[in-house]
mmCIF file of the protein (N, C-alpha, C, O) and its ligand, coordinates in Angstrom:
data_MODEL
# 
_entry.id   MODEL 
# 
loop_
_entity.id 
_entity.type 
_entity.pdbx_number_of_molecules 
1 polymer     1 
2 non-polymer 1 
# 
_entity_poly.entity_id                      1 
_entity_poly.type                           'polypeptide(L)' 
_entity_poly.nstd_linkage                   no 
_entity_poly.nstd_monomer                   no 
_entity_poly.pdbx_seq_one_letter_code       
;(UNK)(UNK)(UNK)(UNK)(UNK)(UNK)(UNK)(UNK)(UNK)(UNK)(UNK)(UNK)(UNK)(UNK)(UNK)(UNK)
(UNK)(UNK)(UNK)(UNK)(UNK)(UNK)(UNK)(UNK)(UNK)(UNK)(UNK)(UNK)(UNK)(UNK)(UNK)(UNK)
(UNK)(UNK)(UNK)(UNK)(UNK)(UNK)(UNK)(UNK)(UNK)(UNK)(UNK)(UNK)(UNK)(UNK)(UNK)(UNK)
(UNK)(UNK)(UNK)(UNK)(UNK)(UNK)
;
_entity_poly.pdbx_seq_one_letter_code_can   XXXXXXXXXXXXXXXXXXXXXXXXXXXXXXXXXXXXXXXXXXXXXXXXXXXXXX 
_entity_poly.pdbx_strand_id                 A 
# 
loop_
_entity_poly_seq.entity_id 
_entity_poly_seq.num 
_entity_poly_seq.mon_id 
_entity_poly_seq.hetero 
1 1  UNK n 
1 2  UNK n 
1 3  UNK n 
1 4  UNK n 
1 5  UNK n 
1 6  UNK n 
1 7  UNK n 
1 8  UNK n 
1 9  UNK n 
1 10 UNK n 
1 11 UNK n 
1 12 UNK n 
1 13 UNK n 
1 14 UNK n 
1 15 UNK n 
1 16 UNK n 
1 17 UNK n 
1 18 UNK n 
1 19 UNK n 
1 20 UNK n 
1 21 UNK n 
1 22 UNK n 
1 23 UNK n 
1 24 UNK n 
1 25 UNK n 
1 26 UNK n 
1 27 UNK n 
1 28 UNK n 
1 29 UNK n 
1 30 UNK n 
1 31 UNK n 
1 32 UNK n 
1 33 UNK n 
1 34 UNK n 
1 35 UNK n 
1 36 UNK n 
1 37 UNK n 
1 38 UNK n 
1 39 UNK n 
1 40 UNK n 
1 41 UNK n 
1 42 UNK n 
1 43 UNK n 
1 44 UNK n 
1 45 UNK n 
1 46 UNK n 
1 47 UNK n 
1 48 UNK n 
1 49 UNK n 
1 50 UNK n 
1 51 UNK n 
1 52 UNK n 
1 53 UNK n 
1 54 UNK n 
# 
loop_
_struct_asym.id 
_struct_asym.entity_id 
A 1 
B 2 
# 
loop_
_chem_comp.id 
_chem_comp.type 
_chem_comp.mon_nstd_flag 
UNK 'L-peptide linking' . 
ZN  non-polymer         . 
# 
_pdbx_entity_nonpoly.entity_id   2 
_pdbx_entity_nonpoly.name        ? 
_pdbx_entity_nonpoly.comp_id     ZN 
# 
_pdbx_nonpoly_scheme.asym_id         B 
_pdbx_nonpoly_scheme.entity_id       2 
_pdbx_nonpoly_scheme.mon_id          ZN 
_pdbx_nonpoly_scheme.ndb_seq_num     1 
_pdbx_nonpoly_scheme.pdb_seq_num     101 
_pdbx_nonpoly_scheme.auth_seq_num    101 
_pdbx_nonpoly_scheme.pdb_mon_id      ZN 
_pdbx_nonpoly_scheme.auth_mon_id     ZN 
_pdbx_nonpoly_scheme.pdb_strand_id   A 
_pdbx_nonpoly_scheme.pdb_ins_code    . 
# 
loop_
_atom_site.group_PDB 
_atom_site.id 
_atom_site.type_symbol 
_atom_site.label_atom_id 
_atom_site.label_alt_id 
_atom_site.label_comp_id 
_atom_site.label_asym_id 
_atom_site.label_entity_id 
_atom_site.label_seq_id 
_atom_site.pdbx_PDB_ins_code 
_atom_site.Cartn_x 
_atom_site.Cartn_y 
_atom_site.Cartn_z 
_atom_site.occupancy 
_atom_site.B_iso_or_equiv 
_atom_site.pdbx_formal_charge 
_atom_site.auth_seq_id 
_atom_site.auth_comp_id 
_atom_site.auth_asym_id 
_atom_site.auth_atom_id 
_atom_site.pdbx_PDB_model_num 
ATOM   1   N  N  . UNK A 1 1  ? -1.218 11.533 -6.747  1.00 0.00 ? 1   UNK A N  1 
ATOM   2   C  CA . UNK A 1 1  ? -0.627 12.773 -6.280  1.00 0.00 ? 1   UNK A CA 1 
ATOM   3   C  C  . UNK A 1 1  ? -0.648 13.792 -7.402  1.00 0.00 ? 1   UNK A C  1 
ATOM   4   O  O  . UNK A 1 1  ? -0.368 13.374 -8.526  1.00 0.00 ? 1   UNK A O  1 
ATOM   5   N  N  . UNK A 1 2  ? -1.004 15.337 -7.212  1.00 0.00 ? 2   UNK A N  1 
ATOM   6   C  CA . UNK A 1 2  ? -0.328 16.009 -7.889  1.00 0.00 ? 2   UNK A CA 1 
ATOM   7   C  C  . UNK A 1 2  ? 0.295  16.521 -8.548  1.00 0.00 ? 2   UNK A C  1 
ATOM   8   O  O  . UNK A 1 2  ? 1.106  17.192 -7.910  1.00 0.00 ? 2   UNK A O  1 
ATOM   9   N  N  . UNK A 1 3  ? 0.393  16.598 -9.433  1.00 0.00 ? 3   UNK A N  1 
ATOM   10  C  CA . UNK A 1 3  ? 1.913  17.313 -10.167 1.00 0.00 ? 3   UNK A CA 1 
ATOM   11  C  C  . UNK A 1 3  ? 1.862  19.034 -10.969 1.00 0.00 ? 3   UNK A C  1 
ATOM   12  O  O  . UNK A 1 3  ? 0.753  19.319 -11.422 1.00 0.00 ? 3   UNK A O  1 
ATOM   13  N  N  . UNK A 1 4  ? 2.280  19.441 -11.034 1.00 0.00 ? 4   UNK A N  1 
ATOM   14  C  CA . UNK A 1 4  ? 1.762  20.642 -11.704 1.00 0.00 ? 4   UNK A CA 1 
ATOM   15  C  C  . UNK A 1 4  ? 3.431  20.905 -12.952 1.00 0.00 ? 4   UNK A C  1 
ATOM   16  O  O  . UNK A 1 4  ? 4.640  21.005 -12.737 1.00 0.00 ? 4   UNK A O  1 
ATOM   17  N  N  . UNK A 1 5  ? 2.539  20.924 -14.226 1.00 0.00 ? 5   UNK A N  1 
ATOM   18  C  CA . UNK A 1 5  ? 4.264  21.721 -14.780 1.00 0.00 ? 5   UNK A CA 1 
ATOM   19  C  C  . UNK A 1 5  ? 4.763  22.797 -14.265 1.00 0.00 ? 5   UNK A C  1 
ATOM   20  O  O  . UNK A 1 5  ? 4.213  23.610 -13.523 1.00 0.00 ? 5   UNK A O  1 
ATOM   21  N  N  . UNK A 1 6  ? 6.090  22.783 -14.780 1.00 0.00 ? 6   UNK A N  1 
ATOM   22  C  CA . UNK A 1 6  ? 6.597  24.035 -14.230 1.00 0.00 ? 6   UNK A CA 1 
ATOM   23  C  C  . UNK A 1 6  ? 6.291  25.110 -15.110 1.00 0.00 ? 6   UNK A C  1 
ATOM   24  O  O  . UNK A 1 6  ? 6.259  26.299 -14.796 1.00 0.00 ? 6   UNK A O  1 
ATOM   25  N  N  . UNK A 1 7  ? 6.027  24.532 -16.436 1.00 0.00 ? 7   UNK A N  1 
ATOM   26  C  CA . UNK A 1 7  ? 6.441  25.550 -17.530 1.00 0.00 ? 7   UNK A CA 1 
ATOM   27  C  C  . UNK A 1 7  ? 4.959  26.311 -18.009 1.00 0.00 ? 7   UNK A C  1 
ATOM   28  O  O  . UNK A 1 7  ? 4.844  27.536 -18.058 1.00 0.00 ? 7   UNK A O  1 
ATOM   29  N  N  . UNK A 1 8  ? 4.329  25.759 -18.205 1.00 0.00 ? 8   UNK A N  1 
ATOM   30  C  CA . UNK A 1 8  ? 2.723  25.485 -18.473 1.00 0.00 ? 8   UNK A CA 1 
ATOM   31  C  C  . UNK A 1 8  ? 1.431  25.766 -17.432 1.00 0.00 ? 8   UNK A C  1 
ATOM   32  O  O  . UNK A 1 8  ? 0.356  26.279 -17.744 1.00 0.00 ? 8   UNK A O  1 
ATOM   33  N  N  . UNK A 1 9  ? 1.833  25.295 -16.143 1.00 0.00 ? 9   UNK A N  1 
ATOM   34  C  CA . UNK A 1 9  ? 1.210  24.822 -15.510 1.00 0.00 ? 9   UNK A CA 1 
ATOM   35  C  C  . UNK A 1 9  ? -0.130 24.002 -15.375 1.00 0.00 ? 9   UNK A C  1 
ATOM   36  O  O  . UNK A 1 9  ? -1.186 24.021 -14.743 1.00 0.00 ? 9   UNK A O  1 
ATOM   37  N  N  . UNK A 1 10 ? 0.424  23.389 -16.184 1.00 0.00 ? 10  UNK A N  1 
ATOM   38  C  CA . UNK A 1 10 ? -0.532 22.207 -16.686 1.00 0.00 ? 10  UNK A CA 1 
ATOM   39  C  C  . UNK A 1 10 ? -0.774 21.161 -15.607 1.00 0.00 ? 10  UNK A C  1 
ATOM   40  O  O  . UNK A 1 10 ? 0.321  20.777 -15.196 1.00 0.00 ? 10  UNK A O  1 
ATOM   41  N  N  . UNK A 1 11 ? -1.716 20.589 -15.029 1.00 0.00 ? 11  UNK A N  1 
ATOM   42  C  CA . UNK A 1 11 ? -1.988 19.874 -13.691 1.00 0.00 ? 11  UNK A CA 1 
ATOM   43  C  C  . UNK A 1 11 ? -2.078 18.246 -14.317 1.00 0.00 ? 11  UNK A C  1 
ATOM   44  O  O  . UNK A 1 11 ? -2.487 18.163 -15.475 1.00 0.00 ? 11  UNK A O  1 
ATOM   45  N  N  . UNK A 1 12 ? -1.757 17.103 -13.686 1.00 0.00 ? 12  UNK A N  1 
ATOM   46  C  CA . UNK A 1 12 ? -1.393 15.864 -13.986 1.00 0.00 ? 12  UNK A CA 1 
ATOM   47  C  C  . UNK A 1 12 ? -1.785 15.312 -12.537 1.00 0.00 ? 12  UNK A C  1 
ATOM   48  O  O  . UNK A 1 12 ? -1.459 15.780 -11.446 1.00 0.00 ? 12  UNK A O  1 
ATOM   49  N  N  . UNK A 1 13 ? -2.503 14.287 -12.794 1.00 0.00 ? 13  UNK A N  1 
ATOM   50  C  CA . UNK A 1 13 ? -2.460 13.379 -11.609 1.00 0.00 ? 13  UNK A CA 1 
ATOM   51  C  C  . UNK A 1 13 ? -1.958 12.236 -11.551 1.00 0.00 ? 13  UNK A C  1 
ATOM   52  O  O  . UNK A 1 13 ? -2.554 11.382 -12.207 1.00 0.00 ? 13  UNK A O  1 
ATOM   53  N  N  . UNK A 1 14 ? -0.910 11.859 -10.895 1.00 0.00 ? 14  UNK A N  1 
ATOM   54  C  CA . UNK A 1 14 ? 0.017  10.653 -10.918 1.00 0.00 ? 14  UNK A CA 1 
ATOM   55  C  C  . UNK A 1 14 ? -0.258 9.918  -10.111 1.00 0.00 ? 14  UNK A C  1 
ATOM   56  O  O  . UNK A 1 14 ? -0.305 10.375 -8.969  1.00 0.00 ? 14  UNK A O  1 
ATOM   57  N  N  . UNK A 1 15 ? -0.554 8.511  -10.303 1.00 0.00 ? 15  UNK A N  1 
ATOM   58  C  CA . UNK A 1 15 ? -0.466 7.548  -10.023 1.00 0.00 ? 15  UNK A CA 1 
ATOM   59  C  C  . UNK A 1 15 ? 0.750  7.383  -8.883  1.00 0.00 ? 15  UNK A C  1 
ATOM   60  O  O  . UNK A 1 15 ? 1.536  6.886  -9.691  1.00 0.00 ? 15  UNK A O  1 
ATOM   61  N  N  . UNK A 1 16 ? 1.592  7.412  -7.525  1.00 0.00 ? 16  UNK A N  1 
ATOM   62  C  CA . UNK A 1 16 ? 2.449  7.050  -7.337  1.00 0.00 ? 16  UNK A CA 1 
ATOM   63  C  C  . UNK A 1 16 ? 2.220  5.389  -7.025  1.00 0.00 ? 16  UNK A C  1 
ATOM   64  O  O  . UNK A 1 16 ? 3.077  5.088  -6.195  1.00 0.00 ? 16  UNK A O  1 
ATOM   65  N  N  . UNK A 1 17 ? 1.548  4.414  -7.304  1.00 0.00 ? 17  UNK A N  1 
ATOM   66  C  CA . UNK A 1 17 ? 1.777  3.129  -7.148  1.00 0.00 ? 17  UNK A CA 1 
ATOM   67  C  C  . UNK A 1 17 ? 2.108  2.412  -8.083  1.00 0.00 ? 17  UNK A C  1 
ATOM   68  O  O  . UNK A 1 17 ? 2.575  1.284  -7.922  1.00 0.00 ? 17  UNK A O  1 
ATOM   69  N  N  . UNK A 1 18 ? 1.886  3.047  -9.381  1.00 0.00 ? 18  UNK A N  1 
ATOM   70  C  CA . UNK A 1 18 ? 3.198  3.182  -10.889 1.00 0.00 ? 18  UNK A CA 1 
ATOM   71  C  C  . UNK A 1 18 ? 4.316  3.192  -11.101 1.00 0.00 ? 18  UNK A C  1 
ATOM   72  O  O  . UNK A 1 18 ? 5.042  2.664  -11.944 1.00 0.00 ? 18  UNK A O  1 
ATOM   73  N  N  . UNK A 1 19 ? 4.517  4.144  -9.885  1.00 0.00 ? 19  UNK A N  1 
ATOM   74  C  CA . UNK A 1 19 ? 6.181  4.165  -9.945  1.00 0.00 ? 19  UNK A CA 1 
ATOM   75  C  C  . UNK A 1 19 ? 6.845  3.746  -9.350  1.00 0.00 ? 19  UNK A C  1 
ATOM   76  O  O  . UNK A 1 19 ? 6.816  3.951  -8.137  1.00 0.00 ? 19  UNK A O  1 
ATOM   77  N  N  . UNK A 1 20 ? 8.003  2.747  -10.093 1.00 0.00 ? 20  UNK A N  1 
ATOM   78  C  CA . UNK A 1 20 ? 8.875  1.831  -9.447  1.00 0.00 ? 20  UNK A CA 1 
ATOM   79  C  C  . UNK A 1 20 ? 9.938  2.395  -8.971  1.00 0.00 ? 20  UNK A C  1 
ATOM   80  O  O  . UNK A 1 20 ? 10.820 1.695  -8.475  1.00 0.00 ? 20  UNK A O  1 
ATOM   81  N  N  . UNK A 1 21 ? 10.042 3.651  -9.029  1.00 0.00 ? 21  UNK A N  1 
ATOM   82  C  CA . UNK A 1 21 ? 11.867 4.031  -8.585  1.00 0.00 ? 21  UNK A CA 1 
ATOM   83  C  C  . UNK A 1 21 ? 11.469 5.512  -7.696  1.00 0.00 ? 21  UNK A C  1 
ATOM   84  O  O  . UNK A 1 21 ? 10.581 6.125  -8.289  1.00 0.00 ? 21  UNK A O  1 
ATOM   85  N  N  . UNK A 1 22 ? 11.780 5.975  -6.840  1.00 0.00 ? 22  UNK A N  1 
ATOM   86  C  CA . UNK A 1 22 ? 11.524 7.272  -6.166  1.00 0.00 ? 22  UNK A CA 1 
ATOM   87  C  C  . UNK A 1 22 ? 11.287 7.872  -6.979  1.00 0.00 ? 22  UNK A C  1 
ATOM   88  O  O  . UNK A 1 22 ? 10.118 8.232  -6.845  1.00 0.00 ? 22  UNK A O  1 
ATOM   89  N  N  . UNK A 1 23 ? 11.834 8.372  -8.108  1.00 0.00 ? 23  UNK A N  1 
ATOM   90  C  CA . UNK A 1 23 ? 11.310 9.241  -8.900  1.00 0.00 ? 23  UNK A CA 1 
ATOM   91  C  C  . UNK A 1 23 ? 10.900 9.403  -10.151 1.00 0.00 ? 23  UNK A C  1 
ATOM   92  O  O  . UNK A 1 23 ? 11.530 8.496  -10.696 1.00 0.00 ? 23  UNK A O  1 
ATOM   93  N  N  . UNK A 1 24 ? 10.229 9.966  -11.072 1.00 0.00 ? 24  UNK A N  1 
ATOM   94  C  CA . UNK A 1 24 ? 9.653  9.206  -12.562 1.00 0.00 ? 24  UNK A CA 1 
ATOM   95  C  C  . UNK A 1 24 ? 9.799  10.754 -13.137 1.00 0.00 ? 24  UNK A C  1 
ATOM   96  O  O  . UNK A 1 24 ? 9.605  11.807 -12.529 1.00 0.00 ? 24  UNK A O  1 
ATOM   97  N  N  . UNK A 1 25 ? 10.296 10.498 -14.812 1.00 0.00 ? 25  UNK A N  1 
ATOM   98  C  CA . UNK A 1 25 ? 9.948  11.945 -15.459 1.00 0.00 ? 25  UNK A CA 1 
ATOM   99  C  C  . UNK A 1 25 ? 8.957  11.336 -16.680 1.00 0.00 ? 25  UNK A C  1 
ATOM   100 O  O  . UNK A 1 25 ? 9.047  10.148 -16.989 1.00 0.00 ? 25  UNK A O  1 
ATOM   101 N  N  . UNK A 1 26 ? 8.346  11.914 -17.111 1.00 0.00 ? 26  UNK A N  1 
ATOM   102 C  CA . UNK A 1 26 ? 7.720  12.591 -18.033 1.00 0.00 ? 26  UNK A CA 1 
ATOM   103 C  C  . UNK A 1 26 ? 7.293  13.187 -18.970 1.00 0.00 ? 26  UNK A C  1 
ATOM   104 O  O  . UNK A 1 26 ? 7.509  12.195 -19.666 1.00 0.00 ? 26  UNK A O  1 
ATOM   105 N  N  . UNK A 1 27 ? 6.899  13.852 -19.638 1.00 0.00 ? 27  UNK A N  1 
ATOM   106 C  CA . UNK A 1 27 ? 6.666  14.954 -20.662 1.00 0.00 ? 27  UNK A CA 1 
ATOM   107 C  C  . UNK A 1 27 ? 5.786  15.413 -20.731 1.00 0.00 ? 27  UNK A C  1 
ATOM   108 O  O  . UNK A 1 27 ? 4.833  14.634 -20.739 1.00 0.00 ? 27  UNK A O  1 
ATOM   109 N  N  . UNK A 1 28 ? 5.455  16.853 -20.823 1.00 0.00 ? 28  UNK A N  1 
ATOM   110 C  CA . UNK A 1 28 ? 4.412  17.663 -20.317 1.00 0.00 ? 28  UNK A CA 1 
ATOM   111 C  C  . UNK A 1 28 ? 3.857  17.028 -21.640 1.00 0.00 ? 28  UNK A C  1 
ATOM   112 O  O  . UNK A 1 28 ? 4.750  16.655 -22.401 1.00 0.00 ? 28  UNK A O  1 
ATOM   113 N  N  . UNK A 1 29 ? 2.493  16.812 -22.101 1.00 0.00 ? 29  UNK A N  1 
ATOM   114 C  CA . UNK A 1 29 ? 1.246  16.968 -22.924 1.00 0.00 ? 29  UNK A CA 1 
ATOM   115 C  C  . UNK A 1 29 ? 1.305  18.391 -23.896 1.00 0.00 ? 29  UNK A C  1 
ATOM   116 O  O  . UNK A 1 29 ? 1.258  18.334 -25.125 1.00 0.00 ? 29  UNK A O  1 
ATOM   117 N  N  . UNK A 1 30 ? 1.418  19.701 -23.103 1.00 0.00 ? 30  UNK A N  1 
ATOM   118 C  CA . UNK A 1 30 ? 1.007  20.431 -23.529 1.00 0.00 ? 30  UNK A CA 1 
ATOM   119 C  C  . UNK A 1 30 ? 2.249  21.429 -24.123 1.00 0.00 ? 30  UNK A C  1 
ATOM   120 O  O  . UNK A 1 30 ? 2.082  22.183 -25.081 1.00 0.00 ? 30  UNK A O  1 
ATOM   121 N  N  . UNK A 1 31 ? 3.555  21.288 -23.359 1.00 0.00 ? 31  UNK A N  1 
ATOM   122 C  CA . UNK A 1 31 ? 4.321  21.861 -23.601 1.00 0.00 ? 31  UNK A CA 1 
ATOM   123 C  C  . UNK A 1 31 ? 5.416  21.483 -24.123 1.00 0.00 ? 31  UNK A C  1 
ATOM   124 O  O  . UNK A 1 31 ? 6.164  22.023 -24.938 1.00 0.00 ? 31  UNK A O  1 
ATOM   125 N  N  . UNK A 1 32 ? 5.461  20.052 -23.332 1.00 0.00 ? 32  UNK A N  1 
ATOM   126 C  CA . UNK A 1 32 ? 6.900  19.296 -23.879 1.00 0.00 ? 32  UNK A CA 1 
ATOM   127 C  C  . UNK A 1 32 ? 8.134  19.486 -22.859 1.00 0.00 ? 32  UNK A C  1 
ATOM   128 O  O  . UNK A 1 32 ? 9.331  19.300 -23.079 1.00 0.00 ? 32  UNK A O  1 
ATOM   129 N  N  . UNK A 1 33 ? 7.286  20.046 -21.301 1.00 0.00 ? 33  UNK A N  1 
ATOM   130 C  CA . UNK A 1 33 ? 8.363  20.374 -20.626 1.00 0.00 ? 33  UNK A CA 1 
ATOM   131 C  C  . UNK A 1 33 ? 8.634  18.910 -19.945 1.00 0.00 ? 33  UNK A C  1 
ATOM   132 O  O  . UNK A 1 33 ? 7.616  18.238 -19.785 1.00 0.00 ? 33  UNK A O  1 
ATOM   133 N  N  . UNK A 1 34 ? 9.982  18.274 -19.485 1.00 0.00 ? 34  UNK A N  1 
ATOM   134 C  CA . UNK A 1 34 ? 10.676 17.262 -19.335 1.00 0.00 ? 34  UNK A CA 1 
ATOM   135 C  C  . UNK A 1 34 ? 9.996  17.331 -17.445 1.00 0.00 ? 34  UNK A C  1 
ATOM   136 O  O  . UNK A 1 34 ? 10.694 17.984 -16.669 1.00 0.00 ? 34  UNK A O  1 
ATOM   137 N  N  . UNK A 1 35 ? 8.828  16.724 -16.927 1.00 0.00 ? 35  UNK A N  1 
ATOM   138 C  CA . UNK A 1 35 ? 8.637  16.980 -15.676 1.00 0.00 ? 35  UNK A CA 1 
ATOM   139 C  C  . UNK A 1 35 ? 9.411  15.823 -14.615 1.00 0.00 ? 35  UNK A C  1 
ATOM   140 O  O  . UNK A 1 35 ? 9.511  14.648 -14.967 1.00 0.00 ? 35  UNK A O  1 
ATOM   141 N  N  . UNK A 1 36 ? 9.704  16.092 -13.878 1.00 0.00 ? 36  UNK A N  1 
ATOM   142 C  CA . UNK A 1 36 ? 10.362 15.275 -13.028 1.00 0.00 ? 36  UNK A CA 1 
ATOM   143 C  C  . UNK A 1 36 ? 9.238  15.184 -11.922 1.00 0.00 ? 36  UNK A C  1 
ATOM   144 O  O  . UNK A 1 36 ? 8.440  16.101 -11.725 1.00 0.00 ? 36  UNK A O  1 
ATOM   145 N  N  . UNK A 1 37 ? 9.248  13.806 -11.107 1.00 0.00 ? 37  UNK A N  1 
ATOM   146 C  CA . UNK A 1 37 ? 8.447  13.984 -10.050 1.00 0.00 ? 37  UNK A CA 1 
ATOM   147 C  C  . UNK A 1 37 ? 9.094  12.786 -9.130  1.00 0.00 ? 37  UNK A C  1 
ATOM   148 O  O  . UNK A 1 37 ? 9.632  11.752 -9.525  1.00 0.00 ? 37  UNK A O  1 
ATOM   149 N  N  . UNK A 1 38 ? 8.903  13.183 -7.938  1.00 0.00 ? 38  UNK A N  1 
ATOM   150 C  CA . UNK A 1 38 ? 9.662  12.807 -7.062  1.00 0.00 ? 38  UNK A CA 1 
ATOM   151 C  C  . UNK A 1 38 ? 8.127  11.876 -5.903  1.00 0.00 ? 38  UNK A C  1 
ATOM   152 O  O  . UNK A 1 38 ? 7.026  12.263 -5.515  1.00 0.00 ? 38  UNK A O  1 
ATOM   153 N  N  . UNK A 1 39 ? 8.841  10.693 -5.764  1.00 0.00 ? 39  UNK A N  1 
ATOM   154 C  CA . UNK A 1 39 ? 7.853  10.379 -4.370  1.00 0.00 ? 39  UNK A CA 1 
ATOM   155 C  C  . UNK A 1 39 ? 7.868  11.248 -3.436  1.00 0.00 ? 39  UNK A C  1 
ATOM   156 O  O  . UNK A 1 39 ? 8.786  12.038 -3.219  1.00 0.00 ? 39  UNK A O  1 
ATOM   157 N  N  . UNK A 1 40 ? 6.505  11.116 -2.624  1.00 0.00 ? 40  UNK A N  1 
ATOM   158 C  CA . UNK A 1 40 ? 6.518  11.962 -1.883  1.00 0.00 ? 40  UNK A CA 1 
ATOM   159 C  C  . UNK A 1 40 ? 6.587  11.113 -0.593  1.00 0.00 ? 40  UNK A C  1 
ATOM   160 O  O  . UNK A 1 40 ? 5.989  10.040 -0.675  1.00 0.00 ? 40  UNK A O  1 
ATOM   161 N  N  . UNK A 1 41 ? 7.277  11.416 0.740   1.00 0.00 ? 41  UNK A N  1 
ATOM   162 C  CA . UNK A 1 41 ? 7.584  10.262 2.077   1.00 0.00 ? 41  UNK A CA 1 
ATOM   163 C  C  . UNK A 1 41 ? 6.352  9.735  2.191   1.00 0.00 ? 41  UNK A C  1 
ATOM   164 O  O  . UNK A 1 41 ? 5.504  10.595 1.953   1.00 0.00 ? 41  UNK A O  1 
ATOM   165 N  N  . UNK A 1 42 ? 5.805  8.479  2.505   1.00 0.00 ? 42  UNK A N  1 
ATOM   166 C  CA . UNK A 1 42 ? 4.981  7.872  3.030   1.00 0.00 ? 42  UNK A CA 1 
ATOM   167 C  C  . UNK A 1 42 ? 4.487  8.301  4.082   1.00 0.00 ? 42  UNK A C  1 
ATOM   168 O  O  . UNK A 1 42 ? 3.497  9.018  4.227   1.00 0.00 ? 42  UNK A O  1 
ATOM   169 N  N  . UNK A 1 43 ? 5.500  7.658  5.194   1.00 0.00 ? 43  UNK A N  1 
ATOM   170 C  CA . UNK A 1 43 ? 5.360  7.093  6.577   1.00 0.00 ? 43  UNK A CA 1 
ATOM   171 C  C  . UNK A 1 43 ? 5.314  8.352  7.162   1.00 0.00 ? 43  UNK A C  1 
ATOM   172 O  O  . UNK A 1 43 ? 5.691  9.365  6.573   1.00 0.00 ? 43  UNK A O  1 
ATOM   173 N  N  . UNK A 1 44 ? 4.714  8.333  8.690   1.00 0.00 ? 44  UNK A N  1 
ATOM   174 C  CA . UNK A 1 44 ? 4.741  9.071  9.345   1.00 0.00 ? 44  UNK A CA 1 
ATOM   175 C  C  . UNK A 1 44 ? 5.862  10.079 9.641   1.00 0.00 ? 44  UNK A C  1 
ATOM   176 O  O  . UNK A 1 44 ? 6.830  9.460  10.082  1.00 0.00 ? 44  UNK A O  1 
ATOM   177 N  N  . UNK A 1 45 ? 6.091  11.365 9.566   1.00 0.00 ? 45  UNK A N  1 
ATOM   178 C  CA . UNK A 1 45 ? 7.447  11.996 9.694   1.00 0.00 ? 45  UNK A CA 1 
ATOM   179 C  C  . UNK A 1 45 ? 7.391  12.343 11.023  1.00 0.00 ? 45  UNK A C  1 
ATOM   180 O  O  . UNK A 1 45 ? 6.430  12.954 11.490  1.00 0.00 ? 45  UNK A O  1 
ATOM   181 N  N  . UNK A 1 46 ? 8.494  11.949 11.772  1.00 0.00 ? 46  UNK A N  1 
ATOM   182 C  CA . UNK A 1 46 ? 8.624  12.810 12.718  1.00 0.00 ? 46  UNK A CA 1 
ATOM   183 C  C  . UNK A 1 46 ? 7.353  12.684 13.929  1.00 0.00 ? 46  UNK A C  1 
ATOM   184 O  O  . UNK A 1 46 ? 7.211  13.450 14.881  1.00 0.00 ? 46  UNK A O  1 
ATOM   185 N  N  . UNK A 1 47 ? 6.535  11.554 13.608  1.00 0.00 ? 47  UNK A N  1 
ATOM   186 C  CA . UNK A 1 47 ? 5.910  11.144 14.752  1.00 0.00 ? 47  UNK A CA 1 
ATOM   187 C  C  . UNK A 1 47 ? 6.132  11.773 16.434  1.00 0.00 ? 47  UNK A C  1 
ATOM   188 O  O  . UNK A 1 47 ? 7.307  12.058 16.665  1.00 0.00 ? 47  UNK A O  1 
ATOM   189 N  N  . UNK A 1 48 ? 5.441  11.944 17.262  1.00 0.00 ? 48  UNK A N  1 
ATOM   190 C  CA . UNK A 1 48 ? 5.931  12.383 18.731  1.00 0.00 ? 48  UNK A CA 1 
ATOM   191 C  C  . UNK A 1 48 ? 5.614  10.999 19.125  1.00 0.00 ? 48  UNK A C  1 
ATOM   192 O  O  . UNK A 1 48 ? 4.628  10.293 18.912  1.00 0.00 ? 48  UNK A O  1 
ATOM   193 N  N  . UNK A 1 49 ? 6.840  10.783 19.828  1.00 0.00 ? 49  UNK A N  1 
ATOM   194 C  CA . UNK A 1 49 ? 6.854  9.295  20.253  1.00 0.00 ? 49  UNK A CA 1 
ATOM   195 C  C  . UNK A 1 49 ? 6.656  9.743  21.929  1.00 0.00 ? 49  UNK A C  1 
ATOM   196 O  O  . UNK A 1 49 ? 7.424  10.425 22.608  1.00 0.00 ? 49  UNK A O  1 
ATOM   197 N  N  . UNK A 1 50 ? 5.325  9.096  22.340  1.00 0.00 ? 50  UNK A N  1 
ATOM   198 C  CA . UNK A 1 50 ? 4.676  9.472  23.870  1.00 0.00 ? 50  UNK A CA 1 
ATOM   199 C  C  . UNK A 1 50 ? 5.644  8.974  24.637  1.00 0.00 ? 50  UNK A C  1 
ATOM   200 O  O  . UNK A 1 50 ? 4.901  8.260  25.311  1.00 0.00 ? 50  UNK A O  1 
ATOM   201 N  N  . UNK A 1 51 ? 6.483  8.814  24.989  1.00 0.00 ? 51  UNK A N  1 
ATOM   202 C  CA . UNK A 1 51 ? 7.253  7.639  25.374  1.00 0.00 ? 51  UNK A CA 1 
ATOM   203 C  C  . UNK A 1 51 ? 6.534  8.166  27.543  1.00 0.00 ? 51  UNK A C  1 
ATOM   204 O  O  . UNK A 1 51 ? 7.284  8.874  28.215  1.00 0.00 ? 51  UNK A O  1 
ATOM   205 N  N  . UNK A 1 52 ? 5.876  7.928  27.845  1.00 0.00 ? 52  UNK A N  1 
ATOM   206 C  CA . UNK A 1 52 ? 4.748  8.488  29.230  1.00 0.00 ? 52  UNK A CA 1 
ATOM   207 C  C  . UNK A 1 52 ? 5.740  7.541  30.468  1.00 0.00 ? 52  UNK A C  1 
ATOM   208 O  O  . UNK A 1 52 ? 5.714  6.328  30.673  1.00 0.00 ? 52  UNK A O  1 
ATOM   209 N  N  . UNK A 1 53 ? 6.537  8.562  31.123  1.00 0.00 ? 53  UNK A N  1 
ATOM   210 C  CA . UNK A 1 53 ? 6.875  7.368  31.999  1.00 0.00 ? 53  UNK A CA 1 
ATOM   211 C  C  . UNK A 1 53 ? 5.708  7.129  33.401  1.00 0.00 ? 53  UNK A C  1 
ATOM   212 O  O  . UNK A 1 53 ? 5.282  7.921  34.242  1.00 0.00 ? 53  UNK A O  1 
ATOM   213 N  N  . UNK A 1 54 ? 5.475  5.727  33.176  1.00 0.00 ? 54  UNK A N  1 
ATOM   214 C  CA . UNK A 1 54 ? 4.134  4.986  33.858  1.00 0.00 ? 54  UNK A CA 1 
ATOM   215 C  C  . UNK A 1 54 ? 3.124  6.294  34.048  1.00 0.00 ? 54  UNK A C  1 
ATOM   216 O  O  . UNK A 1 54 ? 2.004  6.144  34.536  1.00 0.00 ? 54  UNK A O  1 
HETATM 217 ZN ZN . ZN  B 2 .  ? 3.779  21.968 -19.568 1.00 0.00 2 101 ZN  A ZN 1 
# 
């Protein structure tokens, strides 16, 4: 996934199958800004459930 600093905008590509806890921080490379990154939902959101009667 993504990440972009906030400070820098320095671009990072994260691994989320690395991270063991919803969310992981960081340190920017370039700036030293403290990045936070958050999982992003998996699963389907909000699916339309067909529910078709017959
Ligand atoms: Zn930065």
């Amino acid at each position: 996934m993504l990440v972009i600093c906030e400070e820098c905008s320095k671009k990072y590509n994260i691994d989320e199958s690395k991270m063991k806890g919803e969310r992981a921080r960081f340190t920017c490379q370039e700036c030293g800004h403290i990045i936070v990154v958050e999982k992003q939902a998996g699963g389907p959101a909000a699916a339309p459930d067909a529910a078709a009667p017959q």
